[in-house]
Structures are given as C-alpha cells and as structure tokens.
N, C-alpha and C positions, 0 to 999 in steps of 0.2 A: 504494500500500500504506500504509495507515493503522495507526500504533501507540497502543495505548491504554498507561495505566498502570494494571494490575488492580490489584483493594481490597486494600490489606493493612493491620496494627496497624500505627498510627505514634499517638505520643501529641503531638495537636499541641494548641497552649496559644492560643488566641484571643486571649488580654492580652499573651500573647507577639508574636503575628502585626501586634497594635495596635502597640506598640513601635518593633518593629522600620521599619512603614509611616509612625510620625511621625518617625523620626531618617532614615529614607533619604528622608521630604519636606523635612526641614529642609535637607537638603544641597543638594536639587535645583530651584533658583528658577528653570529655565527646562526646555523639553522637549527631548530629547537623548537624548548619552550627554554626563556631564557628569567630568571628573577628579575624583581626591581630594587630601587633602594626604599618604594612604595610599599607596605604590609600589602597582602594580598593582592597584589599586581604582578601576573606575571605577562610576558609579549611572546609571543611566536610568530617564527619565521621558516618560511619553506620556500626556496627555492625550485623545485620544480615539482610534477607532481609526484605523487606517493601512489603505494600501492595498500591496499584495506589492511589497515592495525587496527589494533584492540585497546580501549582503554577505559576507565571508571571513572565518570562527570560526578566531581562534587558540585553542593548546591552553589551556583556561582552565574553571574553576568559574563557570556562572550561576543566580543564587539570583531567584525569581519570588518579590517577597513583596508583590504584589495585582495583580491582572488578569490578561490569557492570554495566551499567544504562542502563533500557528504557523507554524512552518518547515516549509520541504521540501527535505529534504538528497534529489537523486536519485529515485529512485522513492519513497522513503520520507518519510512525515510523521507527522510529531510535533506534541502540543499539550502546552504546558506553564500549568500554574496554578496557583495561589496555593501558596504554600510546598511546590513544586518547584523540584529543581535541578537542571543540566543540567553532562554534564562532555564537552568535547571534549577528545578525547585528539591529535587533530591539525591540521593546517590545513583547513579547510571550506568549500567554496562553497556559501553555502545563500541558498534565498529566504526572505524570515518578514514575518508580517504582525502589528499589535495588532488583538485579536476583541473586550477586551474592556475600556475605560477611559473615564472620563468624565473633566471637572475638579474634580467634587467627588469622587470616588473613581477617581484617575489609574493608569496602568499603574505598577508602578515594579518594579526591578530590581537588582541589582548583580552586574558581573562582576571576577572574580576571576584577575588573570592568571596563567597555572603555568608553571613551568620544567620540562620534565620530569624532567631529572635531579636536581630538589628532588623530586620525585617517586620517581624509582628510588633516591635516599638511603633516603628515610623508608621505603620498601619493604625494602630490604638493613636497616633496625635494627628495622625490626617483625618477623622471619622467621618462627619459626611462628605466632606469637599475630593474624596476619591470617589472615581466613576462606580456606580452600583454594578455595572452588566460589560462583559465582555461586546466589541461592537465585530466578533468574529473576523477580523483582521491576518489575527495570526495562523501562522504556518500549518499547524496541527489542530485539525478539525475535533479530536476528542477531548470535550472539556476538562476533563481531569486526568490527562498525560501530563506526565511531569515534564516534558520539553516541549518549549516554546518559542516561535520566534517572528520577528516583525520588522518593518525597516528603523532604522533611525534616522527621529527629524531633523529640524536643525538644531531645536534647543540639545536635543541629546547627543549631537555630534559638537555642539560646544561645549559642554558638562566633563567629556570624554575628553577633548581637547586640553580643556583647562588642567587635568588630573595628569594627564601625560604631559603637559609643559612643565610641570614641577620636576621632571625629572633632569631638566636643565637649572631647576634654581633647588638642588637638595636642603641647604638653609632652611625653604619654603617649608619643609617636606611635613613635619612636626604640626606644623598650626594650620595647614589653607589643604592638607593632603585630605583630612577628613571631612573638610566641605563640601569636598571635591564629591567624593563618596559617596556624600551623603546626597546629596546635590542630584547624581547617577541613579540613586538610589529611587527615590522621590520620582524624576521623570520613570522612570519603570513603572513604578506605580500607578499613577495618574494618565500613562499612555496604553496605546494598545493591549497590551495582556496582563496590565495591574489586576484585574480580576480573578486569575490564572493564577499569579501570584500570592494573591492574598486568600485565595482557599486555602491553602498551605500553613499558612499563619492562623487560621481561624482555631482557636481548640479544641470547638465543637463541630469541625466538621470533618466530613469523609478522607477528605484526602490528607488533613493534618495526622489522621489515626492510621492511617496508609504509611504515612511519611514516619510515624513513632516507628511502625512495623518494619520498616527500612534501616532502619537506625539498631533495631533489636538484629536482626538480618546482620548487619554489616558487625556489628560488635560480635557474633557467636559464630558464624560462620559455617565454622570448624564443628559444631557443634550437630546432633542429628535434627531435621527438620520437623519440630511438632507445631503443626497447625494449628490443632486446637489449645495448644498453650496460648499461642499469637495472636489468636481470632479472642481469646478470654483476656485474656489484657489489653488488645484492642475496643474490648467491649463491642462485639460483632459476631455475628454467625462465621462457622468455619464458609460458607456457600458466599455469603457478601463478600467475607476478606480474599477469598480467591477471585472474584469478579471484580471487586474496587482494584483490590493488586494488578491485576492483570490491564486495567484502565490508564493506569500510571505508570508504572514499566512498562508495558506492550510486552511480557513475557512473565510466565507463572513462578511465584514463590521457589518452586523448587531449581529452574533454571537460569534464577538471578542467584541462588545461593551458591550452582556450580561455577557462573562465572565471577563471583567474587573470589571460590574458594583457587581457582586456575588464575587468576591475577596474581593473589598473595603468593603462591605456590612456585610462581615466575618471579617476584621481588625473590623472595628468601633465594632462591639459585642465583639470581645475579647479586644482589646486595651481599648475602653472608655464604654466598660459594657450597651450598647443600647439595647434595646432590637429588637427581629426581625422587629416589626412593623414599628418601626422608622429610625432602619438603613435602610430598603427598599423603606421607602418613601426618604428619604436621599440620594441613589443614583439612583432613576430615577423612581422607578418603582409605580405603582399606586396602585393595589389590593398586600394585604401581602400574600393572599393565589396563588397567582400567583408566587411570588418571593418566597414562600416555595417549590412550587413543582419544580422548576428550582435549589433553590437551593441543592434542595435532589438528584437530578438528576445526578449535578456535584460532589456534595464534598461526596454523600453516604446516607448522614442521614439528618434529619430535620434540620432546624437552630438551635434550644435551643440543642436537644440532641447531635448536632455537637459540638457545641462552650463549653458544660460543659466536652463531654470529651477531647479537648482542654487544658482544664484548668485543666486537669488531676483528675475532682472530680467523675468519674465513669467509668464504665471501655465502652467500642469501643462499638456505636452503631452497628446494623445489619445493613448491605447495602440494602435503599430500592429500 
C-alpha cells in the first residue's frame, strides 16, 4: 500500500530551501547520520542513492531539505521529498532506501529528537487554539499510524532555518537552541498533522495506550511475548490491542518484537564483537539457526557476512 502526499497551498521559498541545503552541507563533511553540537539534532547526508537498510525511528521530527527517501513501515510506504517532514510518534521498524542524490546535489536531512511528554506539555498550554481535526493532508491515510508526513511551509522552513543557523553561532546554542525547538515544535502542532500528533499525547486515548504498549515492547524485548499481560495493563481487550497495534505499526505485536529483537542482536555483534550465537541467545531467541534465517531475511545477508561488511573489512554481501 503506497501513500502519496496530495497537492495542497504551502508557500515554499526556493532561496529558503537554498539556505537551508548550504548550512545543513556545511555541517555534514562526510555521509551519515552525523551529531550536532544541538541536543537532539542530528543531519544526514547521502551522497548517492542507497540500497533498502533496516532501521528503528525513534519518536522524532524528520525534515527532507533535498533529495527523496522511501520507507516501508509494514504494508505501508511512504516517499518523502524535498521540504517534507516526517513525524514518528513512536518507536519504528522500518526499511528506507535514498531514490534520489548525487555529490553534487546530495541527499541531506535533519532529525529532530522528541520527548513526548515535551510534546503533551506544549499540547496541555496550546488547549483550544490547536486545530480540533486533522484536514487529511498528510501522507498516510490511517488515522492512527504512527508515521506521518506533510510538506513544510514557510513558517516551518524558517523555525528549521533559525535552529540550524545556530550551528554557526555555538555561543547561541544554550539560550535561543530551545526556542528554536520549541518554536519547530508548536508549528507541528498547529499544522497539518498536529492532530496525529496529539492522539499520542492524549492519556486517555487509543493510540497513547498503543504507544505505553511500544515502550513495554521495546524495554522487554528479549522477553516471551504475552499478550494478555499487554492488552491488561493496557487496559484493552487482547482483540482491540492486536487491531489498534496493528493501526500504528502497520505490523503485528509479534513481528515488531522480532525486528526489535534482530536490530539489538546486530548492535551487540558490531558494538561489543559477540558472536551470532550468543547475541541471539541474548535477545530472546532459542535455536541460532532460526535467528540466522530471520536475520538474513531482514538485513540481506547472514549474521557474520553482514556484520564484517559492516565493519567495512569486505566488500557487500549478495542479498539472500
């Protein structure tokens, strides 16, 4: 299932989009995802395109200010381009690939990490003056999918602007960086998919009790999958919590816990050198030949021949 983003007014500034694409090159002298000297600012850069990796969206704002990405969260896929922004409202297994970057006109990026509960703040002091109703703008048609996305106006391509200038005045960084933020924050809100947004924040509603269940998910992992543990502290039938789940991931409880538990399983071999055997007993799984063919499944190639080309000591396995 393919989402588009239909045409709508947005007044976008080209000298603005210029801007914005020479201070997020300036920061980013290699291809990546690169830090800032900003908390939760990071930039990415790709120089050409990519072929489909695998990775886990924390809840965050991503601003596209040149080239394309597409993800596949689950059944669903998304392309995002030039001066679109993407907001995950939860943790995400998704695959995404670059369609569209050369070296003289590179992909480039910035994400923006969110707290949610900086989120349900600004939600609780904006109270009526945020829009009631989604005006169905953005990308993904299922009201309560946790990914969303929409263009950026002008205010938000200046909000975005003003946060990446600072990275020319570090001094600045301390006093005007959280304004910035906050500033980014607020248009999200108030624009296109603030609604989207702010289900998430609500504490009484569906997708915030989704979002607890994600959180329980990502903390246990490793752990065996009970349902109706989940569905009883979510305060939900085990039937809703598999349905709302499945609304917001675009994939079933059991198949977001396997790719959480084959992400980690992939840190632990490259970050602390495990071998596959042991990372897989590590997070959850019982036979290693089980947790190899799954892992080849998602990331392309075996564990070992994944993780060495990784660490850049041979060149790209064959996708088996």
């Amino acid at each position: 299932m393919t989402a588009t983003i239909p045409e709508v007014t947005t007044n976008l500034v080209p000298n603005l989009q210029q801007q914005l694409a020479r201070v997020a090159s300036r920061w980013t002298s290699q291809q990546g995802i690169q830090s800032s000297a900003i908390d939760g600012v990071e930039l990415i850069r790709c120089d050409q395109p990519s072929s489909c990796g695998s990775s886990v969206y924390e809840p965050s704002l991503c601003f596209v200010i040149q080239g394309t990405k597409n993800i596949l969260l689950g059944d669903r896929e998304i392309t995002y381009d030039p001066l679109t922004y993407l907001a995950s409202s939860v943790h995400l297994p998704v695959l995404g690939r670059i369609l569209d970057a050369s070296p003289e006109r590179p992909y480039l990026a910035v994400k923006l990490t969110v707290d949610p509960q900086e989120v349900a703040d600004l939600v609780l002091e904006l109270g009526d003056k945020a829009p009631s109703s989604d005006r169905h703008h953005a990308a993904c048609p299922a009201v309560e999918c946790g990914l969303c996305i929409t263009y950026m106006d002008e205010l938000m391509q200046g909000a975005l602007y003003r946060l990446l200038s600072l990275l020319d005045s570090t001094g600045d960084i301390p006093i005007l960086a959280p304004l910035a933020r906050r500033e980014i924050l607020y248009r999200a809100l108030v624009g296109e998919m603030g609604s989207r947004m702010r289900k998430f924040a609500a504490i009484d509603s569906q997708s915030h009790r989704i979002s607890t269940v994600i959180s329980a998910l990502k903390d246990h992992f490793a752990e065996p999958l009970r349902i109706a543990e989940l569905a009883e502290a979510a305060n939900m039938s085990e039937s809703t919590l598999y349905h709302s789940f499945k609304q917001v991931t675009r994939m079933s409880p059991l198949q977001f816990q396997k790719k959480l538990r084959l992400h980690e399983a992939r840190r632990l071999m490259l970050a602390e050198g495990l071998e596959a055997a042991t990372a897989s007993y590590r997070v959850g799984y019982e036979s290693p030949s089980h947790f190899s063919r799954e892992y080849s499944r998602l990331f392309g190639a075996p564990p070992r021949a994944d993780v060495t080309f990784l660490r850049g000591e041979r060149r790209a396995p064959e996708p088996v």
